[in-house]
C-alpha positions in Angstrom: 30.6 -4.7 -33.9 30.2 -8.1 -34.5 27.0 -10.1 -33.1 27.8 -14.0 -32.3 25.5 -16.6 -32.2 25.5 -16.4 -28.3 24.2 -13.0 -29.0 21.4 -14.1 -31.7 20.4 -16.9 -28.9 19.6 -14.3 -26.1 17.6 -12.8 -28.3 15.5 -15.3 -29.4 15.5 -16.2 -25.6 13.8 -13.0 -25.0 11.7 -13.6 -27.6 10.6 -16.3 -26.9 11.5 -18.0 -29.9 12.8 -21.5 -30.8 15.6 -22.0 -33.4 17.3 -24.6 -34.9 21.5 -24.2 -34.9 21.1 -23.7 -39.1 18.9 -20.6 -38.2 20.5 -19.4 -35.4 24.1 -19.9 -38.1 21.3 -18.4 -40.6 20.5 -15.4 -38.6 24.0 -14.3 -36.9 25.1 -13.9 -40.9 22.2 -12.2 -41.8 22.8 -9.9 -38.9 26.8 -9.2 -39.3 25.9 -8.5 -43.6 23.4 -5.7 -42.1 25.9 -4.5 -39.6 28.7 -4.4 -42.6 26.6 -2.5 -44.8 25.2 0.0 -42.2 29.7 0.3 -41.3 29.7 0.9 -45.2 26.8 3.9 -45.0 28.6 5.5 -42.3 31.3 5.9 -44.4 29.1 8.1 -46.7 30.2 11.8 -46.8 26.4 13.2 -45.6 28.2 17.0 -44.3 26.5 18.3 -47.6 22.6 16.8 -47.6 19.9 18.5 -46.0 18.4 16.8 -43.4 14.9 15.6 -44.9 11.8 13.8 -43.2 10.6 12.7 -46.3 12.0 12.3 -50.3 9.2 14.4 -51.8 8.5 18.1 -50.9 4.9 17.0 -49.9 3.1 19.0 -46.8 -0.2 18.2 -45.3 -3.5 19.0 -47.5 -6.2 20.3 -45.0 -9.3 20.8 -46.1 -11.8 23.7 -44.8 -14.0 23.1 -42.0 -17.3 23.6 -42.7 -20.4 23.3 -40.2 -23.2 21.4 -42.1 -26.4 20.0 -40.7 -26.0 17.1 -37.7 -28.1 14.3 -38.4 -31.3 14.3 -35.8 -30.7 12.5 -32.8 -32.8 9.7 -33.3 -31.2 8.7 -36.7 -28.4 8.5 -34.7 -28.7 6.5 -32.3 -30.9 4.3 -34.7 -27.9 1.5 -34.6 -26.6 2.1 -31.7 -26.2 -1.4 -29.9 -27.8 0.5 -26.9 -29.2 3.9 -26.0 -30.1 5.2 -22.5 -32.0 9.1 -21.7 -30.4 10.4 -25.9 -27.4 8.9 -25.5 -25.0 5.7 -26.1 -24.7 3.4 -23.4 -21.3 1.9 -23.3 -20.1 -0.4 -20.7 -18.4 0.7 -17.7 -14.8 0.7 -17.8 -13.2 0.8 -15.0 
C-alpha cells in the first residue's frame, strides 16, 4: 500500500496542520520508506519465536506491605490549602 500525497494532505487536514508542498513531498516519502520496510518485516519467518511482551525475562518486584504508624491528624492536614471538621476541603466538582 502506497500513501500519496493526497493521502498525507487529509491528514494533516485532520490535524490541523499546515504544510508546505516540499513537506507534504517530504512526508509521503518518509511514509512509503516505513511502509516498505514494515512489507520487508512481514516477510520475516516469526512461526518459530515466542511471542514476548518484553526482551528481558523481568517480572514485577513487589515489596511487602507493612502497617507502620499514620502520621497524627493534625500533621496532616498541617499544609493542606484548606481543612474543614478533620478533613481536606476540595472544591466541588460537579
Amino acid at each position: 500500500m502506497k500513501i500519496s500525497v493526497k493521502d498525507v494532505e487529509h491528514v494533516a487536514l485532520l490535524s490541523r496542520l499546515e504544510l508546505s508542498e516540499e513537506d507534504k513531498t517530504k512526508y509521503t516519502k518518509s511514509l512509503n520508506d516505513i511502509l516498505d520496510y514494515m512489507e520487508l518485516l512481514n516477510k520475516i519467518d516469526t512461526s518459530e519465536v515466542e511471542p514476548t511482551a518484553h526482551v528481558l525475562p523481568l517480572k514485577n518486584v513487589f515489596r511487602e506491605d507493612k502497617l507502620k504508624e499514620c502520621l497524627p491528624k493534625e500533621k496532616t492536614l498541617a499544609n493542606a490549602p484548606e481543612a474543614e471538621n478533620g478533613c481536606f476541603k476540595v472544591p466541588k466538582i460537579m
